[in-house]
C-alpha positions as CSV (number, residue, x, y, z in Angstrom):
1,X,0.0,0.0,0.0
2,X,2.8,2.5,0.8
3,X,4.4,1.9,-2.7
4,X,1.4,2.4,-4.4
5,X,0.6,5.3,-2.6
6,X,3.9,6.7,-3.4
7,X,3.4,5.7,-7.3
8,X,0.5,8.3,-6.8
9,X,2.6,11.2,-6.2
10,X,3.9,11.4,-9.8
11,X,1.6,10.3,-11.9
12,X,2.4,10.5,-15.7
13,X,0.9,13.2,-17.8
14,X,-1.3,12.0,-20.8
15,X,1.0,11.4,-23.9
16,X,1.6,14.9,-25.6
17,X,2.9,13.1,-29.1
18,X,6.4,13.4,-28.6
19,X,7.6,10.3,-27.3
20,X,11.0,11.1,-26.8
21,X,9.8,14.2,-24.4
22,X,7.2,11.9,-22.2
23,X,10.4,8.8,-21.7
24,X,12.7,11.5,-20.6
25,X,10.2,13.1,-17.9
26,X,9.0,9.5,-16.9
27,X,12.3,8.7,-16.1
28,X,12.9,11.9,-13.9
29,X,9.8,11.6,-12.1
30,X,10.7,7.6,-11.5
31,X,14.6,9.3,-10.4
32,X,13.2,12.1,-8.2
33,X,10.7,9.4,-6.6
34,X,13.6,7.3,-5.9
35,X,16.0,9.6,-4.2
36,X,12.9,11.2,-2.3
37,X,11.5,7.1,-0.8
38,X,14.9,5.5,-1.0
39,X,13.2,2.5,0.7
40,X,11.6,1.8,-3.0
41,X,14.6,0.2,-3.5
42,X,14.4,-2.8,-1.4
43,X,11.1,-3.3,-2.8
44,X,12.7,-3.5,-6.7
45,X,14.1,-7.0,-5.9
46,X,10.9,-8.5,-4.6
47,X,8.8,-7.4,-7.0
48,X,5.8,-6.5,-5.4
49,X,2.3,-6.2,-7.2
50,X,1.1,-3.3,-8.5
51,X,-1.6,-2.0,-7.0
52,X,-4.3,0.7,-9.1
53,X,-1.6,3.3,-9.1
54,X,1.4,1.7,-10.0
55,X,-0.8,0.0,-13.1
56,X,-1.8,3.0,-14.2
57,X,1.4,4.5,-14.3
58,X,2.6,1.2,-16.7
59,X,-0.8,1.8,-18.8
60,X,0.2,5.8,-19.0
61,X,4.3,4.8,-19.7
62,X,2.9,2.6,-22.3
63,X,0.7,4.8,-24.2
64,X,3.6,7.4,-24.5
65,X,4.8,4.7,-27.0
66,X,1.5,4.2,-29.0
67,X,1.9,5.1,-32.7
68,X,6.0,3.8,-33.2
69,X,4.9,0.7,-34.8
70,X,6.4,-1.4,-33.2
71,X,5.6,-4.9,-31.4
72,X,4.1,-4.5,-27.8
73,X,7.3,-6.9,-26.7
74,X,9.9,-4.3,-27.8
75,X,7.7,-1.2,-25.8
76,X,8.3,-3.3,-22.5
77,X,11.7,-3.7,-23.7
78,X,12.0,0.2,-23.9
79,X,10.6,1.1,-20.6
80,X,12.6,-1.9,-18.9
81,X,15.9,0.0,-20.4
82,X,15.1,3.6,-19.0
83,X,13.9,2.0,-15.5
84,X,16.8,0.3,-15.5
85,X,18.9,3.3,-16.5
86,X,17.6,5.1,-13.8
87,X,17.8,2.7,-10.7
88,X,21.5,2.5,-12.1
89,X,22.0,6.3,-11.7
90,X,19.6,6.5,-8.5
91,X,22.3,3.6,-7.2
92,X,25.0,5.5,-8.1
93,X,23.9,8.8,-6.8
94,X,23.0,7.0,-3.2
95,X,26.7,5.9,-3.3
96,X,27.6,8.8,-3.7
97,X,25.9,10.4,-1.3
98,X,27.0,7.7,1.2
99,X,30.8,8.6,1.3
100,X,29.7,12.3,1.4
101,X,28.2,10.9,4.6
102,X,31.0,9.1,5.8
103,X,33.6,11.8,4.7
104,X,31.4,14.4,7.1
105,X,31.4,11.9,9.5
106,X,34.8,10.8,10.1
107,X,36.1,13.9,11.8
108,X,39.3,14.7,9.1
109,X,39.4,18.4,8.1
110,X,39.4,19.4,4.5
111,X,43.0,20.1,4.5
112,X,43.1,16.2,5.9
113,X,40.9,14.9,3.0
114,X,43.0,16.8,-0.1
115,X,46.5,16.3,1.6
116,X,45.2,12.6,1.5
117,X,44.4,12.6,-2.3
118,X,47.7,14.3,-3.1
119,X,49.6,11.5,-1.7
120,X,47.0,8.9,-3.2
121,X,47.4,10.7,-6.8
122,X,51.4,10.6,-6.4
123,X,51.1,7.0,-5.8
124,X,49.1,6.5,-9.1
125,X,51.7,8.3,-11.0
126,X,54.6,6.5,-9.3
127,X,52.8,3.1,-11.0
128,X,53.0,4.6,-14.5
129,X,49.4,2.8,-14.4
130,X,46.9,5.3,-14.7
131,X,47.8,8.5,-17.4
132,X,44.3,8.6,-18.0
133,X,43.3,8.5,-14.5
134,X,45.9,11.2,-13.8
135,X,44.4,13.5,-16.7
136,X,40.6,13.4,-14.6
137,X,42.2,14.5,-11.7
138,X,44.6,16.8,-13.2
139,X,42.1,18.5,-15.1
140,X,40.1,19.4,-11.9
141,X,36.9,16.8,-12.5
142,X,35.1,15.1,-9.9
143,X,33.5,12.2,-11.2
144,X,30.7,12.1,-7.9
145,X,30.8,16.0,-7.6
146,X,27.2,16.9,-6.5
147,X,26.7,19.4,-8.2
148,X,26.8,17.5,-11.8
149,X,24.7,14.7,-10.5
150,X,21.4,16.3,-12.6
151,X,23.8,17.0,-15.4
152,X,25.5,13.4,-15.3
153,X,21.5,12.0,-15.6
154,X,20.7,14.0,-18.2
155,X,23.3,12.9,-20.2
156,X,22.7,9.5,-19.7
157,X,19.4,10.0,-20.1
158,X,19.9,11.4,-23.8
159,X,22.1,8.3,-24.6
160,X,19.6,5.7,-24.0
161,X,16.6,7.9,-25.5
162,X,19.1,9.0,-28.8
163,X,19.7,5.1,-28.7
164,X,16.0,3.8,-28.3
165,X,15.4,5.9,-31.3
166,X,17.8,4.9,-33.7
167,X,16.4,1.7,-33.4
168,X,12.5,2.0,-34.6
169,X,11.9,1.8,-37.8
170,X,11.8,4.4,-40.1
């Protein structure tokens, strides 16, 4: 009852014709329901049945699809992909987040933390290992930076939408 309660909150919007438009903000209301009821998580491995709500939500992903021509089997396959796509980012965000939590929590001091990573990098270039490695951090990016984490989606989200499409017919 809770997760179909929660499957309320978001409901999809009737289909507005362009498909590409409705996946994308199905899968940022399924992201932004996940990081808001992280608990839906543990739920996704038991697969529990849908109650009114969550089946309407299916019936309203579905119909985003209507008029593609293509086989009902390879619409399930395209909502399974961006579902999956986001519980993969959700998962990696709530890593994230995590060590944020554990960094905050461990009592070191910024000066700590990057004195730390200084020594850690010098050890990577030591190995003669990791040039590409070294170029991320030399050029100042932050993989998990917060801050990127809706930008990071987004692109992601593009890839597998850009993909889906270049594979219907023409």
């Amino acid at each position: 009852l809770m997760l179909d309660a929660v499957e309320s909150e978001d409901a999809a919007a009737e289909p507005s014709g362009n498909w590409q438009d409705d996946l994308a903000q199905i899968a940022r209301q399924e992201r932004a329901s996940l990081l808001r009821h992280r608990w839906k998580l543990d739920f996704m491995a038991g697969r529990p049945p849908l109650g009114p709500n969550g089946l309407l939500k299916v019936e309203r992903s579905l119909a985003c699809l209507d008029g593609l021509g293509i086989e009902t089997r390879a619409t399930l396959q395209i909502l399974t992909t961006v579902v999956t796509y986001v519980t993969g980012s959700v998962l990696n965000e709530l890593r994230e987040i995590h060590v944020e939590q554990e960094r905050a929590g461990a009592g070191r001091s910024k000066d700590e933390i990057e004195a730390g990573m200084v020594e850690w990098r010098a050890n990577l270039e030591r190995s003669g290992l990791f040039p590409r490695l070294l170029r991320v951090f030399d050029e100042g990016i932050d993989p998990d930076a917060a801050e990127t984490r809706d930008e990071r989606f987004e692109f992601g989200l593009s890839c597998v939408v850009d993909g889906v499409a270049a594979r219907l017919p023409s």
